[in-house]
C-alpha positions as CSV (number, residue, x, y, z in Angstrom):
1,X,0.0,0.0,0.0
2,X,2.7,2.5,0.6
3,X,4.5,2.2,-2.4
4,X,0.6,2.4,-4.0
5,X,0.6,6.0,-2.2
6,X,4.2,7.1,-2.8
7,X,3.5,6.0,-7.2
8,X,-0.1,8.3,-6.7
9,X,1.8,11.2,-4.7
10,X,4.6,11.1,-7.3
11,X,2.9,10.7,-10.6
12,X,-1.0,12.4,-9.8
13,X,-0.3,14.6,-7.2
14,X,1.8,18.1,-8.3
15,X,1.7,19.2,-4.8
16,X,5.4,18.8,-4.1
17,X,6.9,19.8,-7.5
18,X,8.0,23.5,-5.6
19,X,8.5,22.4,-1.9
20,X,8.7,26.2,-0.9
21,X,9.4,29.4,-3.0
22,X,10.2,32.1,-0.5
23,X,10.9,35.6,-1.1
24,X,13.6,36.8,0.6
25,X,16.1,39.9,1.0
26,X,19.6,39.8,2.0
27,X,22.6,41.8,2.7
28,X,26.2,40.6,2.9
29,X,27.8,42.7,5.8
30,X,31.3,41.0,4.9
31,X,31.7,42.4,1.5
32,X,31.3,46.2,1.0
33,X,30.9,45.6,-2.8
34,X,27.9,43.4,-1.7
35,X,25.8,45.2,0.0
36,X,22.2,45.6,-1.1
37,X,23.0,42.9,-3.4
38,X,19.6,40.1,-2.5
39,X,21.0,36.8,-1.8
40,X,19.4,34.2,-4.2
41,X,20.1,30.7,-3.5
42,X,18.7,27.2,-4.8
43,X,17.9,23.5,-3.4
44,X,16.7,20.1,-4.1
45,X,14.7,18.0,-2.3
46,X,13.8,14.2,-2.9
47,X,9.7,13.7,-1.4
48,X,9.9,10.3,-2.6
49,X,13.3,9.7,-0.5
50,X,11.3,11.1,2.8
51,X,8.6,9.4,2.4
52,X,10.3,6.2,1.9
53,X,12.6,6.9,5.6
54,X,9.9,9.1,7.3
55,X,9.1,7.4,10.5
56,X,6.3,8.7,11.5
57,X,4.7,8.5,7.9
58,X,5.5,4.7,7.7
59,X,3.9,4.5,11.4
60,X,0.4,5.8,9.8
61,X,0.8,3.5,6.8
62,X,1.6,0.4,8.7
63,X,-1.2,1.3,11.1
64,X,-3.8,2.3,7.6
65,X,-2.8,-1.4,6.3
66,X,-3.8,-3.3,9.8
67,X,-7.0,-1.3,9.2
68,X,-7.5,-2.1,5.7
69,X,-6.3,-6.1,6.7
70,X,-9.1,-6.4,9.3
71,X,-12.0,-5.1,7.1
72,X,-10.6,-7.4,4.3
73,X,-11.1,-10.0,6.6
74,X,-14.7,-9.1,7.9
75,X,-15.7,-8.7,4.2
76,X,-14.2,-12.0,3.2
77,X,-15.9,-14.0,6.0
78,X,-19.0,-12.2,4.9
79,X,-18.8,-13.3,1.3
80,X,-18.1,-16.7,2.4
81,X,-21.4,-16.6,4.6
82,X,-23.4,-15.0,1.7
83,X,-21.6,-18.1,-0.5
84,X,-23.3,-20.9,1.7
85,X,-26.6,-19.3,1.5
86,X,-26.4,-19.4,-2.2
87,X,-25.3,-23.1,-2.0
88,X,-28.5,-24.0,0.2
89,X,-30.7,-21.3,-2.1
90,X,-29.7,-24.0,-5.2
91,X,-31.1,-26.9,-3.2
92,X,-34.5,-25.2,-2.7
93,X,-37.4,-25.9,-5.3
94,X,-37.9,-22.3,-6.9
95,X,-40.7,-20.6,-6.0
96,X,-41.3,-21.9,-3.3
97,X,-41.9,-19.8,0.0
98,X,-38.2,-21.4,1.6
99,X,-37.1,-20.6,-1.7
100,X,-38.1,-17.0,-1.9
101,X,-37.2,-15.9,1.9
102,X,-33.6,-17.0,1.4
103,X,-33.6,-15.3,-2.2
104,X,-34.4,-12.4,-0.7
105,X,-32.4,-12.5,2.3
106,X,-29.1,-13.6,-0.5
107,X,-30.2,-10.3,-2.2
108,X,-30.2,-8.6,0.9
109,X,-26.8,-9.9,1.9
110,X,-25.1,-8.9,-1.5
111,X,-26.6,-5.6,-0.9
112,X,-25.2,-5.1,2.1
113,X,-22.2,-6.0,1.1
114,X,-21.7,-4.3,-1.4
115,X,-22.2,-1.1,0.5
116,X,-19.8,-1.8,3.3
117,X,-17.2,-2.5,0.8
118,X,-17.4,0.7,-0.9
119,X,-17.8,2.7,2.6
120,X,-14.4,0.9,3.4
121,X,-12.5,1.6,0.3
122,X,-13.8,4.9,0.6
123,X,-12.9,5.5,4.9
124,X,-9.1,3.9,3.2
125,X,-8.7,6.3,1.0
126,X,-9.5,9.3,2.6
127,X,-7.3,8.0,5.6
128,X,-4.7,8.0,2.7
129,X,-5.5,11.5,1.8
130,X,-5.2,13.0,5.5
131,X,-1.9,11.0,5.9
132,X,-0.5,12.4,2.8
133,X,-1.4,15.6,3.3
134,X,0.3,15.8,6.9
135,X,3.3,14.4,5.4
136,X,3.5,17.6,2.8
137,X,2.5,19.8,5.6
138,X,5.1,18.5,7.8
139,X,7.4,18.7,4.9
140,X,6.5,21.8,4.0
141,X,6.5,23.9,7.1
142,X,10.2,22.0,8.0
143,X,11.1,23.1,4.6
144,X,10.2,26.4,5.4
145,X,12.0,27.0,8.5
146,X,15.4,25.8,7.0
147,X,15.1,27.9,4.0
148,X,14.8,31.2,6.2
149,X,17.5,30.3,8.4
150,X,19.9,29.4,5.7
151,X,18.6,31.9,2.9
152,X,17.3,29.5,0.6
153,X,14.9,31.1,-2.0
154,X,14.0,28.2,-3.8
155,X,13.6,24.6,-3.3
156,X,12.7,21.9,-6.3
157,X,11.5,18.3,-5.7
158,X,13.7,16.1,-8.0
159,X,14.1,12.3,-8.1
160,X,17.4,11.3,-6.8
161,X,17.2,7.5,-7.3
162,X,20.0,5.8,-9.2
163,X,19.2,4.8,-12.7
164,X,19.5,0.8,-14.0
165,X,20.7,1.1,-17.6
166,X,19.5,-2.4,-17.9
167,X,16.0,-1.4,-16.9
168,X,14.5,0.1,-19.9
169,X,11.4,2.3,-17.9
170,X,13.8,3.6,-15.5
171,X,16.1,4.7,-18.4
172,X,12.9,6.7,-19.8
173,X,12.4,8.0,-16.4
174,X,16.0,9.1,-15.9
175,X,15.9,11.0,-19.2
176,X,13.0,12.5,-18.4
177,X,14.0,14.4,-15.3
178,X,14.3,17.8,-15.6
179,X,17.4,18.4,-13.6
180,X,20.4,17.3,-15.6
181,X,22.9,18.5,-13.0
182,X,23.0,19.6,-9.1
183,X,25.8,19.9,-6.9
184,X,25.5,17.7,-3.9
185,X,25.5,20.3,-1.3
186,X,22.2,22.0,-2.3
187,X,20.4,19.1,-1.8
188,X,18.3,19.1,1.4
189,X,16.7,16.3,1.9
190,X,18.9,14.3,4.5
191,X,18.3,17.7,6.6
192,X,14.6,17.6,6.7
193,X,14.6,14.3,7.1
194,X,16.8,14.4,9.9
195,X,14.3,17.1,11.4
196,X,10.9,15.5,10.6
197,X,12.5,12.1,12.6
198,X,13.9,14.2,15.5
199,X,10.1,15.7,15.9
200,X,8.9,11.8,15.6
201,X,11.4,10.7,18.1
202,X,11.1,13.1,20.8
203,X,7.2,12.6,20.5
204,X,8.1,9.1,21.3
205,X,10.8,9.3,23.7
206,X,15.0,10.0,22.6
207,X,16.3,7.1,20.9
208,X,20.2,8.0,20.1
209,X,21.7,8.9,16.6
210,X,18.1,9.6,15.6
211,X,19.7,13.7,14.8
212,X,22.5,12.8,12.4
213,X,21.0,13.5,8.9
214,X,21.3,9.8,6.9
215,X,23.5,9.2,3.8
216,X,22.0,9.0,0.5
C-alpha cells in the first residue's frame, strides 16, 4: 500500500513539485561591494526519499494497512457466509416460500455488502489522503524553517534515485528528469529528514543517533 501512495503522490499529485518558494532579501555585511545585493540561493529535495525513511509516515501506513487487513477480513468472512446461502438457495425448489425468503435474504446480503465495501475503500482512502497531506504539511513547514535560516529562496523536488541502464522504464524516467545537473551540497533532503525524525522521536521518547541527517 505504501508504495501504492508514494506512485499516486509522485505521478498524480503536483503538490510537491515546488517544496517552498520564498521571497527573501539579504545583505552581505562582509563584502562592502555586496551590500544591497539580494541573496538568491537554490535546493533540491527528494519527497519520494522522505517518504520512503519518514518514521512517522510509515507509522500511519503500517497502522492504515492493519486497518484495511481487518475489514478485508470481515468482508471475506461475509462473502463466504453470503456463498453458503447461495449453495443452500440451489437446493430449494424455486418458487417456493423457503425458496423465496432466502432469495431475498441472499439479495439482501449482497446488498449489504456491497455497500460496506465501498464505505471501506472509501474510509481507506480518505485515511490515505489526511496521511499524505500531513506528510506535505510536515514537509512543508520544515522546509520552510530551514530555508529562512539558511537563505534558501527556492527549493525543487527532483528524483534522486540511481538509474538501472539495464531497466528500460527507468532509463525513460532518468531521461526525463528535468534536472540534468545539481551539486551535492544543495540538496536538502537528508536535513529535513533528519528534522521530521527528531520531531517523531522526541514525541516518542530519545532514541540516540536519531539527529544525524542519513546518507544518500
Amino acid at each position: 500500500m505504501k508504495n501504492r501512495i508514494i506512485k499516486i503522490m509522485m505521478g498524480a499529485v503536483p503538490l510537491f513539485s515546488v517544496a517552498a518558494v520564498l521571497n527573501l532579501t539579504a545583505v552581505n555585511t562582509t563584502d562592502a561591494q555586496n551590500v544591497g545585493v539580494p541573496q538568491s540561493r537554490v535546493a533540491v529535495i527528494d519527497i519520494k526519499y522522505i517518504l520512503e525513511n519518514h518514521v512517522a509516515f510509515k507509522q500511519a501506513m503500517e497502522g492504515l494497512k492493519v486497518q484495511f487487513d481487518q475489514a478485508g477480513e470481515q468482508l471475506k468472512a461475509e462473502r463466504l457466509r453470503i456463498n453458503e446461502l447461495e449453495m443452500k438457495l440451489r437446493e430449494l425448489k424455486p418458487s417456493t416460500q423457503d425458496y423465496n425468503q432466502l432469495d431475498e435474504e441472499v439479495n439482501r446480503a449482497k446488498a449489504d455488502w456491497s455497500i460496506n465495501a465501498n464505505k471501506q475503500k472509501k474510509e481507506i482512502r480518505k485515511r490515505e489522503s489526511q496521511i499524505l497531506w500531513k506528510v506535505y504539511y510536515d514537509v512543508k513547514t520544515e522546509t520552510k524553517r530551514y530555508c529562512e535560516q539558511n537563505r534558501i529562496d527556492l527549493v525543487i523536488s527532483f528524483n534522486g534515485e540511481p538509474i538501472d541502464p539495464a531497466q528500460p522504464q527507468q532509463v525513460v524516467r532518468g531521461v526525463s528528469k528535468p534536472i540534468v545537473y545539481h551539486q551535492p551540497g544543495i540538496d536538502i533532503t537528508p536535513h529535513i529528514l533528519a528534522s521530521l525524525n527528531n520531531q517523531t522521536n522526541q514525541a516518542a521518547g530519545p532514541v540516540g543517533g536519531i539527529g544525524v541527517p542519513p546518507q544518500r
